[in-house]
C-alpha positions in Angstrom: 30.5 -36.3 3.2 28.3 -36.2 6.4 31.2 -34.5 8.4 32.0 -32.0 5.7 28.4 -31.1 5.7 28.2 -30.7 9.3 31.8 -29.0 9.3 30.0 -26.3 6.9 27.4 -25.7 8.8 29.3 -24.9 11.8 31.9 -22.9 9.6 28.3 -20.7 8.8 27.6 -20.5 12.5 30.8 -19.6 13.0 30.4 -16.6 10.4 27.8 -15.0 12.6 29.5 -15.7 16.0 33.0 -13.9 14.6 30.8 -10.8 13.5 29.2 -10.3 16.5 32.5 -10.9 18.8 34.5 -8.8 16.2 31.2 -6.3 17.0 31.3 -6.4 20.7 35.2 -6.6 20.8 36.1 -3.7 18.6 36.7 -0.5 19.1 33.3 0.7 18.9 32.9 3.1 16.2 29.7 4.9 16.6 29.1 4.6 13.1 31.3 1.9 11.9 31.6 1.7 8.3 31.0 -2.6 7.9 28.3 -2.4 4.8 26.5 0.8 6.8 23.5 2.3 5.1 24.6 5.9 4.2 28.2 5.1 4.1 28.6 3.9 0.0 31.6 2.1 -0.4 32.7 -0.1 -3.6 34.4 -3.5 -2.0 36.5 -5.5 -4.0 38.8 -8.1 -3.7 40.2 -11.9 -3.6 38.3 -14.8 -1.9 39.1 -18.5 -2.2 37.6 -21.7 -0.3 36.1 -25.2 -1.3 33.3 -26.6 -3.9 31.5 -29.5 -1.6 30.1 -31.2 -4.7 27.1 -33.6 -4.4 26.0 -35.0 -8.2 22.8 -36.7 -8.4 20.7 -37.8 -11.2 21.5 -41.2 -14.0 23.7 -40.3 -16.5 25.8 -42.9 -19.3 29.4 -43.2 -20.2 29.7 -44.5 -23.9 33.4 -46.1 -24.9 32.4 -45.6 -28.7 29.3 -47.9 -29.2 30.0 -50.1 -26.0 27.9 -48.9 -22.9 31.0 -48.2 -20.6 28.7 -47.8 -16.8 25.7 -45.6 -15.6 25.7 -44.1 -13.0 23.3 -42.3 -10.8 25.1 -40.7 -7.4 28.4 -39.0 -6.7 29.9 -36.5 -4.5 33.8 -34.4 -4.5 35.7 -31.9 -3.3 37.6 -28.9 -4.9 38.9 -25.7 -4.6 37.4 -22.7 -5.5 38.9 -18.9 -6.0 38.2 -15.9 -7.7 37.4 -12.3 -7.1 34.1 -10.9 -6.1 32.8 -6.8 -5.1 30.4 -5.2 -3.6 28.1 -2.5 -4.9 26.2 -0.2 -2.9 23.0 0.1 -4.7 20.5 1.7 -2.4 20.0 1.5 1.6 21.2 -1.8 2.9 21.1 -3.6 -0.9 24.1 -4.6 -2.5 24.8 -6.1 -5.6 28.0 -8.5 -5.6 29.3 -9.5 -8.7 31.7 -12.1 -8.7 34.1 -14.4 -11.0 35.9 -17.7 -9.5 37.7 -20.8 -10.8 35.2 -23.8 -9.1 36.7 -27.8 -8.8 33.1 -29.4 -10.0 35.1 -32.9 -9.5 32.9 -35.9 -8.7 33.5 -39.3 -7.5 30.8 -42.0 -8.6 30.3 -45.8 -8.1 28.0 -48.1 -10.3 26.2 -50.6 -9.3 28.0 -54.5 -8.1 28.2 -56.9 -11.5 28.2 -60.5 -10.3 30.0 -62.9 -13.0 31.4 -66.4 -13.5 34.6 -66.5 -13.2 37.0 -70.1 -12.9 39.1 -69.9 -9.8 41.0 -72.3 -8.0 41.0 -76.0 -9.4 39.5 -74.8 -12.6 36.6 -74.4 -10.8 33.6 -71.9 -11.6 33.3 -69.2 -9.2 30.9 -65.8 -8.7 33.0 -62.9 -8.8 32.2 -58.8 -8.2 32.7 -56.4 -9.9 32.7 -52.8 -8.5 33.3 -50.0 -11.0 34.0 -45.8 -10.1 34.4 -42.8 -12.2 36.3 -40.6 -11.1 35.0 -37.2 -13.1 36.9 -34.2 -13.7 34.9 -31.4 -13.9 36.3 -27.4 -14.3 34.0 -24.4 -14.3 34.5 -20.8 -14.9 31.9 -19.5 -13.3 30.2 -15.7 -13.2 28.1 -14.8 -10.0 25.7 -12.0 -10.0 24.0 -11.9 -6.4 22.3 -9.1 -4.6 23.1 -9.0 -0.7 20.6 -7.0 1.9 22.5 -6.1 5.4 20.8 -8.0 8.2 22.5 -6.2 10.7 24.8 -3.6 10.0 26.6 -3.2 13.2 28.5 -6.2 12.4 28.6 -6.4 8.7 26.1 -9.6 8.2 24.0 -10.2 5.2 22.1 -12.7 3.4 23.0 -12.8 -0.6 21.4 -14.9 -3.2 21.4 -15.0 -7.4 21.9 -16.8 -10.2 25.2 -18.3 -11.3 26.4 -18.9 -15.1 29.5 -21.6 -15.1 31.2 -22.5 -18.3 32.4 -26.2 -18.4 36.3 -26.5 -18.7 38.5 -29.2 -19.8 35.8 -32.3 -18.9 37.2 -35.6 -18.5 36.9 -39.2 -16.4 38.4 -42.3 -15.9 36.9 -45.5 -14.8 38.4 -48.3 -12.7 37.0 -51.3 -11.7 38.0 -53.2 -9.0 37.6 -57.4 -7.9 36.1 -57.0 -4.4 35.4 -61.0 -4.1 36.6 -63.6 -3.8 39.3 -63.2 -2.0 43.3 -63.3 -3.2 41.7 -63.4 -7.2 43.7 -60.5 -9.5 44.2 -59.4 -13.1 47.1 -60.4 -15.5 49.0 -57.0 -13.9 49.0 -58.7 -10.5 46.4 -56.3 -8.8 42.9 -56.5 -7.7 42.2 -53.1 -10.0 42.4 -51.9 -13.4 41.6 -48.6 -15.6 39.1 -49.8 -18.1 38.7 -46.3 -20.0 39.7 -42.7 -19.6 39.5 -39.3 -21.7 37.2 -36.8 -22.5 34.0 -36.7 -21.0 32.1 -36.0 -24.1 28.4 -35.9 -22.9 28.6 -33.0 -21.0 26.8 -29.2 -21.7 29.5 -26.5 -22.2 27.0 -24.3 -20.0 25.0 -24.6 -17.1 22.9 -22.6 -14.6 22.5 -22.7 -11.2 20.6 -20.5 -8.3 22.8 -19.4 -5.3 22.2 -18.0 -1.8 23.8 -18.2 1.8 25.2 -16.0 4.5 28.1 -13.9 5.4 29.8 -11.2 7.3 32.1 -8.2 6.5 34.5 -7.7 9.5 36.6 -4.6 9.3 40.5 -5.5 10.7 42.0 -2.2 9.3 41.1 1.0 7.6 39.6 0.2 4.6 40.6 -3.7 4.7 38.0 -6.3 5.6 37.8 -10.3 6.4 34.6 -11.4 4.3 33.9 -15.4 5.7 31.1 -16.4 3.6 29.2 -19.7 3.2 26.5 -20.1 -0.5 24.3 -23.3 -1.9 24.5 -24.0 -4.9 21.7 -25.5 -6.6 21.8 -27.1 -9.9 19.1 -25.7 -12.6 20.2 -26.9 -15.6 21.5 -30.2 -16.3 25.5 -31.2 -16.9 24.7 -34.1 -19.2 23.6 -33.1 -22.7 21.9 -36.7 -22.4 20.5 -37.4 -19.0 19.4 -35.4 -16.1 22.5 -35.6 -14.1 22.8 -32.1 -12.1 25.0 -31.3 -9.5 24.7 -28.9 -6.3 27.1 -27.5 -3.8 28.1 -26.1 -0.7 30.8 -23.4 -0.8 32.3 -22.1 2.1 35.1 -19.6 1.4 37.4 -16.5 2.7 37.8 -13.4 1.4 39.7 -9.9 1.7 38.0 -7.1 0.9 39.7 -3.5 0.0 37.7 -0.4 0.4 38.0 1.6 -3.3 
């Protein structure tokens, strides 16, 4: 998760290095219309990219009565795409709405349980226990972000808003797996089993969250533009109806952008 992180980041350094080289390399329009004040163009079009997911907070899994594992950490990744405009609104303000398919997918692991077990010889033995959920998480989400023009020679601009995602289709499966000892397996023959899967029923059919990043409109034809972009996503409202499990993001994405 480290790497993807630090990949990120230098995909969002990259954003501002590609506008100004696609700036200084161009063919130097005296007043080149990337997002220029003055100039009021409606942008619309496709983007698509990743959901780097990082969960935090405790949250329960229930099998009926029977406490199935809690959890507290987890982290995925997903695909995200949609389509997304800009609006001039006044100046170097813009207001980009936006509506995407987002992966919210996570990837937790509970805490070791340590129990007798009787291994070899009939004896008794300490085994653990390592469980994961594996949670499938879909969201419809609907942007609203206003984005001011840093420097409109090159098309770059900070954005930021709020984000309304509607949960889709939520569901989970736990494994478990025996990490020790050594060479000791289930009736099936393997060291891993599915304890429970289906719908994840604890979760809010709603959530918000506050966005804001960096990106760059780069013109490669008349009227057609490259739009790299990189947001944060930060959870407001909890995903457990339950607990205070909340998840954030980092979403760095491509999109083409046709002048209307």
């Amino acid at each position: 998760m480290k790497k993807i992180i630090t990949m990120t980041a230098v995909f969002a350094f990259s954003v501002v290095l590609f506008s100004l080289n696609a700036s200084a390399d161009g063919p130097g329009h005296p007043q080149d219309k990337i997002l220029r004040p003055g100039v009021h163009m409606l942008l619309v079009g496709p983007y698509g990219g990743l959901n780097i997911n990082m969960h935090s907070g405790y949250f329960a899994v229930y099998e009926g009565d029977i406490l199935c594992c809690e959890f507290d950490e987890g982290d995925g990744i997903g695909p995200v795409f949609g389509v997304k405009g800009f609006v001039p609104i006044a100046g170097e303000f813009y207001l980009t709405p936006r509506i995407a398919y987002e992966s919210r997918d996570g990837e937790f692991d509970a805490m070791p349980i340590v129990l007798p077990i009787r291994g070899i010889d009939n004896q008794i033995e300490m085994a653990t226990f390592e469980n994961t959920l594996d949670a499938s998480l879909s969201a419809l989400a609907i942007d609203v972000l206003g984005a001011y023009v840093l420097v409109p020679s090159v098309g770059l601009y900070v954005a930021a808003g709020p984000s309304l995602s509607l949960l889709m289709s939520p569901e989970y499966t736990k494994t478990e797996t025996i990490t020790a000892p050594p060479n000791v397996d289930y009736q099936s023959g393997t060291n891993t089993q599915v304890l429970f899967e289906g719908d994840l029923e604890l979760t809010e059919s709603i959530v918000f969250d506050l966005r804001f990043g960096l990106g760059a409109m780069i013109q490669v034809s008349d009227g057609i533009f490259v739009n790299p972009e990189v947001l944060y996503s930060l959870g407001l409202t909890n995903i457990s109806t339950e607990n205070d499990w909340k998840a954030n993001a980092i979403q760095p994405t491509i999109g083409v952008m046709f002048a209307l």
